[in-house]
C-alpha positions, 0 to 999 in steps of 0.5 A: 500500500502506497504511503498516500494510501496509508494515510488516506485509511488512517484518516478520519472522514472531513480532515484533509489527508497529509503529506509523508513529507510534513509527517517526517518533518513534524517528527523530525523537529519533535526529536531535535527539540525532545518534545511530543509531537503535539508540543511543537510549534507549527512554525518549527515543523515548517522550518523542517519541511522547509516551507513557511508557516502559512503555507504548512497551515494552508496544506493542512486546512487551517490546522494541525489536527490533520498532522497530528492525525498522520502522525497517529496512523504511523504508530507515534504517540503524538503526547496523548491529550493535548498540553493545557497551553494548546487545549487552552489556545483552542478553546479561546479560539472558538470563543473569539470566532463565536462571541468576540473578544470579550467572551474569552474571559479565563473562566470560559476558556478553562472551562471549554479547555478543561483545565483550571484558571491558576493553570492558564496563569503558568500558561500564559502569566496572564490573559492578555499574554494568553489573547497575544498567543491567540492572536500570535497563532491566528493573526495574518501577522506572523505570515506578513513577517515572512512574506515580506521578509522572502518576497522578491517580486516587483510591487505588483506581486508583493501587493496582490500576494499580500492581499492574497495571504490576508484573505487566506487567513481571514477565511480560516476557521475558527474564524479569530481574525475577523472577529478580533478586527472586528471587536477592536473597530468597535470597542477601541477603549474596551479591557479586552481590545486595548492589550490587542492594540498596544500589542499589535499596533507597534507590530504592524508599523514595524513589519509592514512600515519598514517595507513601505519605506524601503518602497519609498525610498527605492522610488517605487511609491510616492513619499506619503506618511507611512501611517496613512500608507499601511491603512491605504494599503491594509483596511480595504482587504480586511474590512472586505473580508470581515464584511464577506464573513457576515454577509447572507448568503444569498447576498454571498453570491453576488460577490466577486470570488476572493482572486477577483477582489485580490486583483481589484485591490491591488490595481487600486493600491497601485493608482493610489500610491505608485510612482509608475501606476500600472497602465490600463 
């Protein structure tokens, strides 16, 4: 039997069948780190099978559930039950993704995680350093950080493959980013939307700041504040892809498919803001 075969019989009905690359790897970083499988960060196991973060979630359907299930079917414990950080990282997910920000509170998250709150305090040291985490593994962040690290294409490319990973990762279930960038919108001032803010807004200048200015002074866009800049460039994609989560869906079908609205964006940007507007 081939080891796709193989996989495909150990694999539950609806999770995605995994590659004997990415199980190797998964085991592989478990071994030079002397952790279980179930420990290992999803960015360790991509760094092993050479890919990027994003990418290792995308083969996997938005999560790790499919790895840890190819790994079951070769006969390796992956650590039994999962860690109280990673059972705890779960549950307020799904919270965020159903109620919002403020119904992760360490209560309701002990209680889906099946663990204690003074358990979620060696975890994370608090709930704000819990919700960073959340936001840490959920957030197109982390993979704006790579993109833009490893890109080499021209402006056009960057842009469109920004707008491309963002869409990606607002579309994955459980759907955290939306709800997060939603309930930061709306409540700016509130307990639980304030630590996202001074967390992430810094973050978000940084990484994404620092290559709009290399744009700039490599003459590709025109000298405009860089602030200004990373909302021209961020809010349309996020805002449609928080408003195409909500819609109904009859009203879902009259939307442009997610390449169309990528390709939209990415010509507006470039109008808005290039030296060399792309030519009609």
């Amino acid at each position: 039997m081939t080891t796709e075969a193989t996989a495909r019989a150990g694999t539950p009905a609806g999770i995605p069948v995994v590659d004997d690359s990415l199980v190797q790897a998964a085991l592989r970083a478990a071994a030079e780190l002397g952790k279980d499988v179930a420990d290992v960060p999803v960015a360790a196991i991509a760094a092993r099978a050479g890919i990027s973060r994003s990418t290792l979630l995308r083969r996997l359907g938005g999560s790790r559930a499919a790895l840890d299930e190819a790994v079951r079917a070769r006969g390796v414990d992956t650590g039994g039950a999962a860690p109280v950080r990673t059972r705890a990282l779960d549950a307020a997910a799904v919270l965020i993704a159903e109620n919002g920000l403020g119904a992760a509170t360490l209560d309701a998250i002990a209680a889906r995680a099946d663990c204690s709150v003074p358990s979620l305090y060696t975890a994370f040291g608090s709930r704000d350093g819990l919700l960073r985490a959340v936001y840490d593994r959920h957030s197109p962040l982390l993979d704006i950080e790579e993109f833009l690290a490893e890109t080499r294409g021209d402006l056009a490319v960057t842009v469109h493959g920004l707008y491309t990973l963002m869409a990606e990762s607002f579309s994955r279930h459980p759907r955290v980013a939306p709800a997060m960038f939603a309930d930061s919108l709306a409540r700016p001032n509130s307990v639980a939307a304030q630590p996202l803010l001074s967390y992430t807004a810094p973050r978000v200048l940084t990484v994404v700041g620092d290559w709009l200015t290399g744009q700039i002074q490599a003459g590709r866009i025109r000298d405009i504040p860089v602030p200004l800049l990373i909302q021209q460039l961020l809010a349309p994609i996020g805002f449609h892809m928080l408003m195409r989560g909500s819609v109904t869906e009859a009203a879902a079908a009259d939307q442009p498919d997610v390449g169309t609205v990528c390709d939209v964006y990415t010509d507006t940007f470039l109008r808005a803001v290039a030296t060399t507007p792309p030519v009609t």
